[in-house]
PDB file of N, CA, C and O in Angstrom, chain B, residues numbered from 101:
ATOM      1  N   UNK B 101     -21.070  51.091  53.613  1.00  0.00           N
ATOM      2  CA  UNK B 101     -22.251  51.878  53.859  1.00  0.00           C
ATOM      3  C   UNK B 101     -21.799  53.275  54.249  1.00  0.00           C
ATOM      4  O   UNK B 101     -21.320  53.346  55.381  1.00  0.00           O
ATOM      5  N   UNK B 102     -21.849  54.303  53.607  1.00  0.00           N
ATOM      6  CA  UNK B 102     -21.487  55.611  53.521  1.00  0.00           C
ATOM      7  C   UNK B 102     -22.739  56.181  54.457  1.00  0.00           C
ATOM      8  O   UNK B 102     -23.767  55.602  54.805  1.00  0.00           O
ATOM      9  N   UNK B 103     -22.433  57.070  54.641  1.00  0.00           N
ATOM     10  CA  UNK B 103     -23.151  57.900  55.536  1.00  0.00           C
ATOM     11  C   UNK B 103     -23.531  59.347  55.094  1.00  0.00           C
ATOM     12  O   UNK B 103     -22.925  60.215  55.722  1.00  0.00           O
ATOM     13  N   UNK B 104     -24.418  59.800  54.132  1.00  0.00           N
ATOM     14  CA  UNK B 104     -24.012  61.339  53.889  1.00  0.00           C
ATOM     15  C   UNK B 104     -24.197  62.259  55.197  1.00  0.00           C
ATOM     16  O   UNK B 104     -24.971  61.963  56.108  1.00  0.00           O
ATOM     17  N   UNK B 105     -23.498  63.257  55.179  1.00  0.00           N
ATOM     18  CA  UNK B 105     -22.935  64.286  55.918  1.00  0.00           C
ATOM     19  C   UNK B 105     -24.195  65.480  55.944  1.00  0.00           C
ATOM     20  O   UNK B 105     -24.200  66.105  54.884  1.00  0.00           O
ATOM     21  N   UNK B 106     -25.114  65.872  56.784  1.00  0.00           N
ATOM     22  CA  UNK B 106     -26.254  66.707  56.854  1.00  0.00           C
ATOM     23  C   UNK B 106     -25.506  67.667  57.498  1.00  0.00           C
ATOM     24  O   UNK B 106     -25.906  68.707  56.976  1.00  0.00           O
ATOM     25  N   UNK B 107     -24.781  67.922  58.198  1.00  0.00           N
ATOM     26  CA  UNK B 107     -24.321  68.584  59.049  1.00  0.00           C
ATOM     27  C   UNK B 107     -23.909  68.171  60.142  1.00  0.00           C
ATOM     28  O   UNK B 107     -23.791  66.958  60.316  1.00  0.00           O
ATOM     29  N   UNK B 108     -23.523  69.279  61.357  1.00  0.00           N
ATOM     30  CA  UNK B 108     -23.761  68.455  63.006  1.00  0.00           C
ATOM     31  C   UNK B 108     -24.319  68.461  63.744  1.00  0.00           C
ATOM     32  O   UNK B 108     -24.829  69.442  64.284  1.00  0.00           O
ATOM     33  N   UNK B 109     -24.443  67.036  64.102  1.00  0.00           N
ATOM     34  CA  UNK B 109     -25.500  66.080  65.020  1.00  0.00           C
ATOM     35  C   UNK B 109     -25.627  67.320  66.109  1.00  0.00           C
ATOM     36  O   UNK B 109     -24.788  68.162  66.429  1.00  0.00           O
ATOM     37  N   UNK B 110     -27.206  67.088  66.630  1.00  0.00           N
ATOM     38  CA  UNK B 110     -27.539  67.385  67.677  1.00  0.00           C
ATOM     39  C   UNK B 110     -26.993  66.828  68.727  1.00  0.00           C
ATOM     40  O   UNK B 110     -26.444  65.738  68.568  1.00  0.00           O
ATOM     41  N   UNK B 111     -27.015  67.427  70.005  1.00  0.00           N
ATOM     42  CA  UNK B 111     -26.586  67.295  71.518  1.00  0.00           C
ATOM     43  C   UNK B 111     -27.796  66.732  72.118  1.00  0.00           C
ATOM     44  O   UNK B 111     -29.009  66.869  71.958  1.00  0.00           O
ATOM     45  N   UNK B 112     -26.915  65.957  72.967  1.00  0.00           N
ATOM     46  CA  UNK B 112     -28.334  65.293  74.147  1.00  0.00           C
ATOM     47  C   UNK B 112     -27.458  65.331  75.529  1.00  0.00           C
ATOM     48  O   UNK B 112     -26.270  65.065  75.707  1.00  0.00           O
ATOM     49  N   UNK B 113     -28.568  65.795  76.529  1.00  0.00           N
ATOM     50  CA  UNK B 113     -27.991  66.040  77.522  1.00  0.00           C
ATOM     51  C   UNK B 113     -27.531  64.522  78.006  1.00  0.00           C
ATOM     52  O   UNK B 113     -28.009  63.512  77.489  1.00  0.00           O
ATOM     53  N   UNK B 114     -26.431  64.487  79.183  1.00  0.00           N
ATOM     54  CA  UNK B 114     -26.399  62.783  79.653  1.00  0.00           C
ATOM     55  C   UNK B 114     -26.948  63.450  81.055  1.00  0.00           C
ATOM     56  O   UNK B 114     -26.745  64.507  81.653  1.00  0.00           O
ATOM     57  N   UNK B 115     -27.900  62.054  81.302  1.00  0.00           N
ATOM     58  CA  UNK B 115     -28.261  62.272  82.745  1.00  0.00           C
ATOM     59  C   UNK B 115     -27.182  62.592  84.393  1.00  0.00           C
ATOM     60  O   UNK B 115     -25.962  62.487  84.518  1.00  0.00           O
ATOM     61  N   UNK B 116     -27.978  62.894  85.185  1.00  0.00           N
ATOM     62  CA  UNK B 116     -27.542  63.346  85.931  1.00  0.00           C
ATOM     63  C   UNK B 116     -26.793  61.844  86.549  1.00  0.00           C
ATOM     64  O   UNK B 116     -25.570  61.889  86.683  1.00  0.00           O
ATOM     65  N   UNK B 117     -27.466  60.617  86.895  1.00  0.00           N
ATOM     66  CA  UNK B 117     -26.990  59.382  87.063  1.00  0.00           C
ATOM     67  C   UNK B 117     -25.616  59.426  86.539  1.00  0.00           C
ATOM     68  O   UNK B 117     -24.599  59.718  87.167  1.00  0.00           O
ATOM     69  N   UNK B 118     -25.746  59.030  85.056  1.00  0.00           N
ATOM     70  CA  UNK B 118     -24.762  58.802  84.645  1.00  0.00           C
ATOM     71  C   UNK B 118     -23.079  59.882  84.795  1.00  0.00           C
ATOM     72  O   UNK B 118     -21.934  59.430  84.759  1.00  0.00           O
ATOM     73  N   UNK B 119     -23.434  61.123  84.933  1.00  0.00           N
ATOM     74  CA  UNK B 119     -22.474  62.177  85.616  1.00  0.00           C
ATOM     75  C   UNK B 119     -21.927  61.655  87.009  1.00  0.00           C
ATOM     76  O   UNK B 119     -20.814  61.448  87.492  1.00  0.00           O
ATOM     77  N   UNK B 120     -23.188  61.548  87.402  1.00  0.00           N
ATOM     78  CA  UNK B 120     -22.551  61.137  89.073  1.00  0.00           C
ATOM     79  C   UNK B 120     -21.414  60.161  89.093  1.00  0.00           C
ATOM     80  O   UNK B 120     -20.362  60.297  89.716  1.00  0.00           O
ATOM     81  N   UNK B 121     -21.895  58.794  88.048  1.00  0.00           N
ATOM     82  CA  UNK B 121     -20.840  57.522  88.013  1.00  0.00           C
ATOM     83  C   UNK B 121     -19.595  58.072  87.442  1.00  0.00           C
ATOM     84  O   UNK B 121     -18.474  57.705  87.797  1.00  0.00           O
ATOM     85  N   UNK B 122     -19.822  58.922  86.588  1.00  0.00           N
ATOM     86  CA  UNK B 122     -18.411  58.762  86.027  1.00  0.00           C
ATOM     87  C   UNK B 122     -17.751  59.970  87.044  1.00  0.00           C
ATOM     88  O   UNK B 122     -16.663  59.614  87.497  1.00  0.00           O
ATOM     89  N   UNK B 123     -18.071  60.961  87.373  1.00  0.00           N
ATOM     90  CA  UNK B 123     -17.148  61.505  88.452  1.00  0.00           C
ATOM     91  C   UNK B 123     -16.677  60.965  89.335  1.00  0.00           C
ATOM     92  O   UNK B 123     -15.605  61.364  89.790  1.00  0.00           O
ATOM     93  N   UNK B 124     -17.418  59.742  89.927  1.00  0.00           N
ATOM     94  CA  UNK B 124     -17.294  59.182  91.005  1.00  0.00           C
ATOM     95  C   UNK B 124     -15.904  57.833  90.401  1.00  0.00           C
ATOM     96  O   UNK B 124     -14.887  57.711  91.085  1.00  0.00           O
ATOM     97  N   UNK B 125     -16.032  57.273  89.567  1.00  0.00           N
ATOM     98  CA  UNK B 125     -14.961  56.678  88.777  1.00  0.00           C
ATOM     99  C   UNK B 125     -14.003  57.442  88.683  1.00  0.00           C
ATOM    100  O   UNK B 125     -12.968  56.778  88.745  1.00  0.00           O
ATOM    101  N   UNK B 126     -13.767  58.724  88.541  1.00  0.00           N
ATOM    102  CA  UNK B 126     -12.607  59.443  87.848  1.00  0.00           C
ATOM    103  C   UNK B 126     -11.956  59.932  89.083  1.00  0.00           C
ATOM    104  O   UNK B 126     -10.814  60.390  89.085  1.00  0.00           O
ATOM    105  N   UNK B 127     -12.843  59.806  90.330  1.00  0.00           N
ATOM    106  CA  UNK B 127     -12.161  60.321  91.773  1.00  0.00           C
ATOM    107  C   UNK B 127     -11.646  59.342  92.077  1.00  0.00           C
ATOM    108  O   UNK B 127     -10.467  59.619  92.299  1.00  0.00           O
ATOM    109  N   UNK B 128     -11.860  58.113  92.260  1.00  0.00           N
ATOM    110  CA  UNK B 128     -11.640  56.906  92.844  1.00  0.00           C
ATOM    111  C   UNK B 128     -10.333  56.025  92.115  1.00  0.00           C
ATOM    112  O   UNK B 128      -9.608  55.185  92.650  1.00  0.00           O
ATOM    113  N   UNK B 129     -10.312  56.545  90.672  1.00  0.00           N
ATOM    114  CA  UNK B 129      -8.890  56.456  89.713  1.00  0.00           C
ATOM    115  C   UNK B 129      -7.952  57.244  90.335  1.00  0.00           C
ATOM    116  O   UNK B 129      -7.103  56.748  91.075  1.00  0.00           O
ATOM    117  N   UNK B 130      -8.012  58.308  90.134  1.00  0.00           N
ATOM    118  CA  UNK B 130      -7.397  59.238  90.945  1.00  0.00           C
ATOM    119  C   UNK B 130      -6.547  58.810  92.075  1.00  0.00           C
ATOM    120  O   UNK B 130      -5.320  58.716  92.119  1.00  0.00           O
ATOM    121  N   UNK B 131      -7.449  58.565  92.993  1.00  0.00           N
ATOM    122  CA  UNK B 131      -7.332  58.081  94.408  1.00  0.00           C
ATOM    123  C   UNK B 131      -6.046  57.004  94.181  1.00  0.00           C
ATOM    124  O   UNK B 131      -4.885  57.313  94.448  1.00  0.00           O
ATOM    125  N   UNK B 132      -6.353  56.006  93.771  1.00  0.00           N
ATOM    126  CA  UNK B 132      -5.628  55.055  92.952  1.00  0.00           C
ATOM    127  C   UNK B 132      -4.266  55.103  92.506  1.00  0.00           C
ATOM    128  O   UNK B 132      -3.285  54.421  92.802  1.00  0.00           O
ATOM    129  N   UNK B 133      -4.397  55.851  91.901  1.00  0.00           N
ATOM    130  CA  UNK B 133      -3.126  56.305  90.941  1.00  0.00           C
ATOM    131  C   UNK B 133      -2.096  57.145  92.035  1.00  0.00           C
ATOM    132  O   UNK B 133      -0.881  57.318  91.933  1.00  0.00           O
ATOM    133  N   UNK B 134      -2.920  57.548  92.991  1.00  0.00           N
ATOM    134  CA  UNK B 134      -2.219  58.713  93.638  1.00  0.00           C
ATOM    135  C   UNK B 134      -1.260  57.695  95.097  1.00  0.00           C
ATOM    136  O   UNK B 134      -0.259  58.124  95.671  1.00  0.00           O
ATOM    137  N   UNK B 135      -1.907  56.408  95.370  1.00  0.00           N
ATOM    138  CA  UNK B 135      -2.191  55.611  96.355  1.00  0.00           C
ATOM    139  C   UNK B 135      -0.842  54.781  96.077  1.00  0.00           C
ATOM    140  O   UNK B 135      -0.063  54.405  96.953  1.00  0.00           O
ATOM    141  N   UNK B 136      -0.678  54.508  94.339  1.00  0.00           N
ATOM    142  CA  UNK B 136       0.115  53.726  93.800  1.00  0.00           C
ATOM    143  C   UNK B 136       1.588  54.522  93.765  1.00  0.00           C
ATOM    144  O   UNK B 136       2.628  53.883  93.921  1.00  0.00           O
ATOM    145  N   UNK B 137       1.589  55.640  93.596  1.00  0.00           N
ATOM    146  CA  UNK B 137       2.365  56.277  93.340  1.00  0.00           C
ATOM    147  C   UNK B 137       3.167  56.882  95.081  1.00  0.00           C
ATOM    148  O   UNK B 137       4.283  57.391  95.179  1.00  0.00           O
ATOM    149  N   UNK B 138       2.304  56.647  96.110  1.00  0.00           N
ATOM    150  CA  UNK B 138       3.106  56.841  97.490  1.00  0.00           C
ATOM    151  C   UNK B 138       3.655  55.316  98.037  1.00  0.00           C
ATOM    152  O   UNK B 138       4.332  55.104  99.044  1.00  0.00           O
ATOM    153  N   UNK B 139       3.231  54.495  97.215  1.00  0.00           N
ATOM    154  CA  UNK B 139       3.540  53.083  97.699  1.00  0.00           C
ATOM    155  C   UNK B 139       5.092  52.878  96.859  1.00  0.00           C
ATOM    156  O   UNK B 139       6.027  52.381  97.486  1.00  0.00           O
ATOM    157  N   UNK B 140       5.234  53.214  95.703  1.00  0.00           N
ATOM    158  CA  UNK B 140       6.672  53.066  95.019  1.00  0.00           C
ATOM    159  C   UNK B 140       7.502  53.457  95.402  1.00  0.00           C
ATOM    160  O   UNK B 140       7.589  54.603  95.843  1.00  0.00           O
ATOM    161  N   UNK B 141       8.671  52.373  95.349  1.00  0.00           N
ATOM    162  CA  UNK B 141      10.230  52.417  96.511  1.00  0.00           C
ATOM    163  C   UNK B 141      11.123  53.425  95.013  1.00  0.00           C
ATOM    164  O   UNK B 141      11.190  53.333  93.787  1.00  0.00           O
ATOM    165  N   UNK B 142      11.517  54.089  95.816  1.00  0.00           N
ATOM    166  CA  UNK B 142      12.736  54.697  94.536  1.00  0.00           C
ATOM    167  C   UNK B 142      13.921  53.714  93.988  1.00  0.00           C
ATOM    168  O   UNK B 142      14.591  53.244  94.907  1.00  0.00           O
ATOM    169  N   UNK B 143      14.162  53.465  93.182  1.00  0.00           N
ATOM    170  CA  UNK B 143      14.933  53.062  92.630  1.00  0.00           C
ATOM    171  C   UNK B 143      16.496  53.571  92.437  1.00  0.00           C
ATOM    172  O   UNK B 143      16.774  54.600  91.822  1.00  0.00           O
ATOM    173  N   UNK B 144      17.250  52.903  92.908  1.00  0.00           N
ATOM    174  CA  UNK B 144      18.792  53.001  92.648  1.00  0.00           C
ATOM    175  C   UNK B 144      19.784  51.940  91.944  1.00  0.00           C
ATOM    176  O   UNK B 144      19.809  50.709  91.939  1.00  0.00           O
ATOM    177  N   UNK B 145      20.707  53.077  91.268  1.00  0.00           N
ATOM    178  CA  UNK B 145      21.297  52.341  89.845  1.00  0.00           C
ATOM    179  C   UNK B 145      23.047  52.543  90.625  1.00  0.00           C
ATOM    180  O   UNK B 145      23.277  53.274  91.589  1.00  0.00           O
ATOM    181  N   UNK B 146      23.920  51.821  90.009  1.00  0.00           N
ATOM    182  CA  UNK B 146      25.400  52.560  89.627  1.00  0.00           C
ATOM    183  C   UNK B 146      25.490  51.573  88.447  1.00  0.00           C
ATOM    184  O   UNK B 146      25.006  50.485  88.136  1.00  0.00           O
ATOM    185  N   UNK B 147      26.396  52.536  87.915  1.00  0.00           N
ATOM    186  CA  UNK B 147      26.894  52.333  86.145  1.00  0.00           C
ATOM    187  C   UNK B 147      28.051  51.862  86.732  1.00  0.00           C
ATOM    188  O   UNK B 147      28.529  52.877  87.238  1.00  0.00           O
ATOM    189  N   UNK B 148      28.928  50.773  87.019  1.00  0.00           N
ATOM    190  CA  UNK B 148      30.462  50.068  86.947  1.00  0.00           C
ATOM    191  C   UNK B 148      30.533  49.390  85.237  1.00  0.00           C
ATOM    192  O   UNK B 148      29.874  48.674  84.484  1.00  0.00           O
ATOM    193  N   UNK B 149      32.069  50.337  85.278  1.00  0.00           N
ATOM    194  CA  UNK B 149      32.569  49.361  83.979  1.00  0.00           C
ATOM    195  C   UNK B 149      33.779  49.432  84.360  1.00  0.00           C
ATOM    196  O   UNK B 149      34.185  50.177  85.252  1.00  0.00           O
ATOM    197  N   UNK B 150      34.756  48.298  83.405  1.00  0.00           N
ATOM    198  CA  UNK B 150      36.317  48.277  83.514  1.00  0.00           C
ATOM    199  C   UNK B 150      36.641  48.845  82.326  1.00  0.00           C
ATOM    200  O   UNK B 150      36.199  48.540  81.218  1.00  0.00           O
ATOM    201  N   UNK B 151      37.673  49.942  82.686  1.00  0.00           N
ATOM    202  CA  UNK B 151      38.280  50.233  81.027  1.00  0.00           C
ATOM    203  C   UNK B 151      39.452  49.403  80.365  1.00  0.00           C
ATOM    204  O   UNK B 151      40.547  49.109  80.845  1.00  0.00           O
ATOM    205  N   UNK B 152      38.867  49.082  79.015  1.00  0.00           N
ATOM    206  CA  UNK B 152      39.643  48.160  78.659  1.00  0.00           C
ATOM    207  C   UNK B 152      40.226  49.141  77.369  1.00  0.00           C
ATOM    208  O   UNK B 152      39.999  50.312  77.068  1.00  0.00           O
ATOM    209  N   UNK B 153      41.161  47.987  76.711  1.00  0.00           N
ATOM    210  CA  UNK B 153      42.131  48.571  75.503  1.00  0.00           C
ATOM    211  C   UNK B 153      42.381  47.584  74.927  1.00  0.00           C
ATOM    212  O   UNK B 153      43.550  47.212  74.829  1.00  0.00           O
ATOM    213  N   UNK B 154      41.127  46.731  74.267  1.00  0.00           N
ATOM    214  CA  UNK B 154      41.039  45.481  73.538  1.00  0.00           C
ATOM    215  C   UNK B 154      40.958  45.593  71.968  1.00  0.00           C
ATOM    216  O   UNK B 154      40.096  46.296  71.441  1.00  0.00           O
ATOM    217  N   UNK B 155      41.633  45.070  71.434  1.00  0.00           N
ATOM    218  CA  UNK B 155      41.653  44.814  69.876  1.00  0.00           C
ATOM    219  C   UNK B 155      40.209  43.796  69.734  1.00  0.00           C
ATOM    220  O   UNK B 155      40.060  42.914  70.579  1.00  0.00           O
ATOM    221  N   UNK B 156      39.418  43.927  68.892  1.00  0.00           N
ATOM    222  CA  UNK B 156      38.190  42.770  68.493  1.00  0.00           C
ATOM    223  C   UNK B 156      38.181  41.921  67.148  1.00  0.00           C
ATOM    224  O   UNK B 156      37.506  42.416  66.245  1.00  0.00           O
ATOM    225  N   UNK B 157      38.788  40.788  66.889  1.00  0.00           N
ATOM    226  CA  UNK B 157      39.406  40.660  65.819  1.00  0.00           C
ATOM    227  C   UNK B 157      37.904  40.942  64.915  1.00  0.00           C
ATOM    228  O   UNK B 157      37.015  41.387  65.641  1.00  0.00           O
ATOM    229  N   UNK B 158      37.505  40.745  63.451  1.00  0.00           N
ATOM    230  CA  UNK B 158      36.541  40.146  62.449  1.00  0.00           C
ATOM    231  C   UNK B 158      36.634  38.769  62.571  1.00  0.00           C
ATOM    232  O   UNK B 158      37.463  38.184  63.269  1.00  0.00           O
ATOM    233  N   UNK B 159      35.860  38.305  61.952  1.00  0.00           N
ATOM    234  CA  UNK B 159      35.440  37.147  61.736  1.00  0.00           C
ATOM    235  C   UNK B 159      35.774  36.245  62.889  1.00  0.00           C
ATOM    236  O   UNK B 159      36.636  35.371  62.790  1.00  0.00           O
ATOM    237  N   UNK B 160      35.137  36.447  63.899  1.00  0.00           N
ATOM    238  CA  UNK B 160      35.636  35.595  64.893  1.00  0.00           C
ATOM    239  C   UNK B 160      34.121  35.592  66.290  1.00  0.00           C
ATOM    240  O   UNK B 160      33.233  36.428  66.454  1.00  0.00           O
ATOM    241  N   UNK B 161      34.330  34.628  66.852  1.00  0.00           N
ATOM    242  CA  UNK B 161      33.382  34.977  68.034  1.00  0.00           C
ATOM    243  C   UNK B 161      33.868  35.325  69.212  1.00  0.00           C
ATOM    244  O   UNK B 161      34.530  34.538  69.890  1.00  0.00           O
ATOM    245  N   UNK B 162      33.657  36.262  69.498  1.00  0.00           N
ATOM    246  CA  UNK B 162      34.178  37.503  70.957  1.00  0.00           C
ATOM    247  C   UNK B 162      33.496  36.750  71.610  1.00  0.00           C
ATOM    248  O   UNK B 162      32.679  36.129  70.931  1.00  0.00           O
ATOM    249  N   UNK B 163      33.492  36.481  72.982  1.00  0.00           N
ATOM    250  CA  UNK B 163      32.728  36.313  74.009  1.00  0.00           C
ATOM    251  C   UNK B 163      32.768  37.408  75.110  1.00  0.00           C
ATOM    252  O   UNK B 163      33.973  37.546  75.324  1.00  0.00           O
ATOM    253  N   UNK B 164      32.060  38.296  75.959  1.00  0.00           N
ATOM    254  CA  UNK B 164      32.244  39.317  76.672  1.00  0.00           C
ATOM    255  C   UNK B 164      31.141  38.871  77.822  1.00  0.00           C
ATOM    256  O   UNK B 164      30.040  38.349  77.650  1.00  0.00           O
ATOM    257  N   UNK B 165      31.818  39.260  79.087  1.00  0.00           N
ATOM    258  CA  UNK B 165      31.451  39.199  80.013  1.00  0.00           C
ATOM    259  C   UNK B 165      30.721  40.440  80.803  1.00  0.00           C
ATOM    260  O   UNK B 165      31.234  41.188  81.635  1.00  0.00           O
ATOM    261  N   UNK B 166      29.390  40.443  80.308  1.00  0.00           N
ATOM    262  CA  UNK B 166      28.568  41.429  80.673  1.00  0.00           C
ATOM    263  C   UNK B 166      28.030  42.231  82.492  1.00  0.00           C
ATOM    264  O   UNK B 166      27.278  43.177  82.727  1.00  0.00           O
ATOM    265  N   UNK B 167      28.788  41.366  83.400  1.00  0.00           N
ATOM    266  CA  UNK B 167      28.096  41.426  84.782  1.00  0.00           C
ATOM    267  C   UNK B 167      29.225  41.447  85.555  1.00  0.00           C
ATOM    268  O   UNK B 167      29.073  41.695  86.751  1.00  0.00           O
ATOM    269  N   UNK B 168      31.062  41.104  84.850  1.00  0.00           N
ATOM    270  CA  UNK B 168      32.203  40.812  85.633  1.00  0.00           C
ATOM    271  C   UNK B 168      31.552  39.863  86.621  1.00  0.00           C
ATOM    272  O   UNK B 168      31.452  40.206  87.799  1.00  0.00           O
ATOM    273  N   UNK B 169      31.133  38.760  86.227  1.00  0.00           N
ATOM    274  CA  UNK B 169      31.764  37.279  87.348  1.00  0.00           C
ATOM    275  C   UNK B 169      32.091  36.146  87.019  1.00  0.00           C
ATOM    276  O   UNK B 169      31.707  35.075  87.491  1.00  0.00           O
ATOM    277  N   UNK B 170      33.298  36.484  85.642  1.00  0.00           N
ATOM    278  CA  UNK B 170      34.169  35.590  85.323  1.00  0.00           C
ATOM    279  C   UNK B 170      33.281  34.770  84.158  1.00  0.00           C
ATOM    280  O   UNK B 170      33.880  33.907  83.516  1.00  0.00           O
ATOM    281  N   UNK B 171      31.732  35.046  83.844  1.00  0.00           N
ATOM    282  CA  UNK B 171      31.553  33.832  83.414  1.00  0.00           C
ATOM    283  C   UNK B 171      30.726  34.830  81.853  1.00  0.00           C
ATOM    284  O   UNK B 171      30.028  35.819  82.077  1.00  0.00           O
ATOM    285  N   UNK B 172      30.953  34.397  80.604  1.00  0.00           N
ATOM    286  CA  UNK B 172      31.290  34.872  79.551  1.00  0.00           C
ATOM    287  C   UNK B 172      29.863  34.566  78.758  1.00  0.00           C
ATOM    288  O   UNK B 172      29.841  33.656  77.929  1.00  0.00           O
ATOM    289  N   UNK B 173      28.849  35.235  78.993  1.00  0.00           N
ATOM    290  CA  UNK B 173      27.429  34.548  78.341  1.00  0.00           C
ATOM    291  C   UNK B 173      27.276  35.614  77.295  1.00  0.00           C
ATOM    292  O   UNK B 173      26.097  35.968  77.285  1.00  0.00           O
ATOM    293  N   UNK B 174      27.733  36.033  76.729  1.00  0.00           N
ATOM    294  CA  UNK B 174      27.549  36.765  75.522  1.00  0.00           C
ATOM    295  C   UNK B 174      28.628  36.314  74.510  1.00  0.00           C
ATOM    296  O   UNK B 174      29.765  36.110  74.935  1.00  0.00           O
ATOM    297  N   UNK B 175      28.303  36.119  72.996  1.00  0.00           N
ATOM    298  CA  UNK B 175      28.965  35.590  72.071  1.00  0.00           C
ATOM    299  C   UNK B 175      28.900  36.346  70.753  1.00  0.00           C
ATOM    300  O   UNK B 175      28.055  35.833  70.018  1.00  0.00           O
ATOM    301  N   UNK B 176      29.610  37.569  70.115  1.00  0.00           N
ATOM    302  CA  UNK B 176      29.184  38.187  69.313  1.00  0.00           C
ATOM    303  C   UNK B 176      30.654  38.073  68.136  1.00  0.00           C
ATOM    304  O   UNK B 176      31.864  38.052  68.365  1.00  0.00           O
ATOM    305  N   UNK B 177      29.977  38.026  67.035  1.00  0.00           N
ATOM    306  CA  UNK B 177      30.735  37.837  65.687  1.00  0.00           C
ATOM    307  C   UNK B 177      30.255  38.886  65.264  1.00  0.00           C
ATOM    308  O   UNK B 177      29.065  39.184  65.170  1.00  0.00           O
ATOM    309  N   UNK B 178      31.616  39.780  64.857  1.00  0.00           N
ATOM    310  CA  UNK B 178      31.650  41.353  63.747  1.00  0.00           C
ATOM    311  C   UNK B 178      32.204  40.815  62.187  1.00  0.00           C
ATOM    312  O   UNK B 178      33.287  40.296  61.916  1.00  0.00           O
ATOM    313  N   UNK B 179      31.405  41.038  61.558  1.00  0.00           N
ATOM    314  CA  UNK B 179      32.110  41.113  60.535  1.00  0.00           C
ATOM    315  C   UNK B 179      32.258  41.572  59.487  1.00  0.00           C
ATOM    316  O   UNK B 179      31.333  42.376  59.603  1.00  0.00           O
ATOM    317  N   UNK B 180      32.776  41.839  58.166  1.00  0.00           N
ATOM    318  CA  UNK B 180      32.970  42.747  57.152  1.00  0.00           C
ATOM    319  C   UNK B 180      32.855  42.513  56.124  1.00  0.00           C
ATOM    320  O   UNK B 180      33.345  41.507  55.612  1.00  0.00           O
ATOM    321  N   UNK B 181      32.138  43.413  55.481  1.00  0.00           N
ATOM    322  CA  UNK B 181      31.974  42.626  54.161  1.00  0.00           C
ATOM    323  C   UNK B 181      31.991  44.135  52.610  1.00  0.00           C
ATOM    324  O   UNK B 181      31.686  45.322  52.733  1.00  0.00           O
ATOM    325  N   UNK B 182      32.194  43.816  52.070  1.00  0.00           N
ATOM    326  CA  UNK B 182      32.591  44.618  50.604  1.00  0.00           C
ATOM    327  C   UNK B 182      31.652  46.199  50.812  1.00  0.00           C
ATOM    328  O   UNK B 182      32.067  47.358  50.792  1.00  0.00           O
ATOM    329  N   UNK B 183      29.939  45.527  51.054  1.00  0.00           N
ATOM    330  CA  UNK B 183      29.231  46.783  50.855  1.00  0.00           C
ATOM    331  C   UNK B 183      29.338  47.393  52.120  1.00  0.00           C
ATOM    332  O   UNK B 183      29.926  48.471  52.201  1.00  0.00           O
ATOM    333  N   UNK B 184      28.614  46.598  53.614  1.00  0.00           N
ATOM    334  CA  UNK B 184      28.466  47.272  54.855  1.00  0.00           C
ATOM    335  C   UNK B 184      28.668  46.516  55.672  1.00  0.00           C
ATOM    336  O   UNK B 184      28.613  45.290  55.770  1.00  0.00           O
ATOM    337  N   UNK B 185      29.026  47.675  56.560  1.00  0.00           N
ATOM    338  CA  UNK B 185      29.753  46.656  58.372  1.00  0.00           C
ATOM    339  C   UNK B 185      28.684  46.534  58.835  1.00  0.00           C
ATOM    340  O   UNK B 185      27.819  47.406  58.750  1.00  0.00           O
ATOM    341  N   UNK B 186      28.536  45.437  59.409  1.00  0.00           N
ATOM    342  CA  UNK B 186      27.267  44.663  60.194  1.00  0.00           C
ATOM    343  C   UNK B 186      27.919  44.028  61.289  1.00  0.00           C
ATOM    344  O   UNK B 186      29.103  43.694  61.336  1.00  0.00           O
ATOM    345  N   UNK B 187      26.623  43.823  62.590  1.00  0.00           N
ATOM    346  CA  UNK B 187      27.197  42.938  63.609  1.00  0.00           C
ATOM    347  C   UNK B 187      26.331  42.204  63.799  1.00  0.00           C
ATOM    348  O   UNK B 187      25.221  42.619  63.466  1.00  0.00           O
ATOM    349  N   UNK B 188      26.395  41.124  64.267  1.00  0.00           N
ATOM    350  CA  UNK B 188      25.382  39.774  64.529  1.00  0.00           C
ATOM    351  C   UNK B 188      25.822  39.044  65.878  1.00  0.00           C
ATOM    352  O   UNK B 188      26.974  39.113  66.309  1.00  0.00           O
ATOM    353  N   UNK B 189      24.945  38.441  66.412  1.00  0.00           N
ATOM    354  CA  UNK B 189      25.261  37.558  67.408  1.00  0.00           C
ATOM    355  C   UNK B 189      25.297  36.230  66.462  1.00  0.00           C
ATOM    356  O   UNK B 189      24.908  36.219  65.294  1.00  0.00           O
ATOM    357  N   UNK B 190      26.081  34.590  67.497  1.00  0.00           N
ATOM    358  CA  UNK B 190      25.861  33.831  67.228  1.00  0.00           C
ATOM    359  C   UNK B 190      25.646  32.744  67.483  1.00  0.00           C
ATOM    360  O   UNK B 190      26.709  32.241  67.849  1.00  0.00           O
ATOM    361  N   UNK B 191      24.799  31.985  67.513  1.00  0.00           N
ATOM    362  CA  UNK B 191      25.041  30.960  68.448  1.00  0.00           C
ATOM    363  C   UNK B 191      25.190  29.947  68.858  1.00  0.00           C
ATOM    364  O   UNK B 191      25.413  29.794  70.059  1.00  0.00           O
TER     365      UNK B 191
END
């Protein structure tokens, strides 16, 4: 159902009611947002890594220890092939 195009639509005022609510919504968001934002703890990071000097063979499954505590939950196979180098997990 097409609609032909006369031009543009007339304006209608919105009542005064309805002004009141939505200012009164848009203060009270506000409020909100502003309320949420003095309540948030800052956040702190450090980046630790070990430098390593590891060979990664192909065709094989690496296991790497993502957190250093000895325990090896990542399992990734590289491998090679004629057209393109790709990496995959496996599992």
């Amino acid at each position: 159902m097409n609609r032909s195009s006369t031009g543009p639509r007339s304006t209608q005022p919105l009542s005064e009611s309805f002004l009141s609510h939505v200012n009164a919504y848009a203060l009270a968001a506000g409020a909100a947002g502003v309320s949420m934002m003095a309540l948030a703890q800052p956040a702190e990071a450090e980046i630790v890594y070990t430098a390593a000097n590891t060979s990664i063979p192909f065709d094989r499954v690496v296991s790497i220890d993502l957190n250093h505590d000895a325990t090896r939950i990542s399992s990734f196979t590289f491998t090679l092939s004629p057209i393109t180098h790709s990496m995959g997990t496996s599992t």
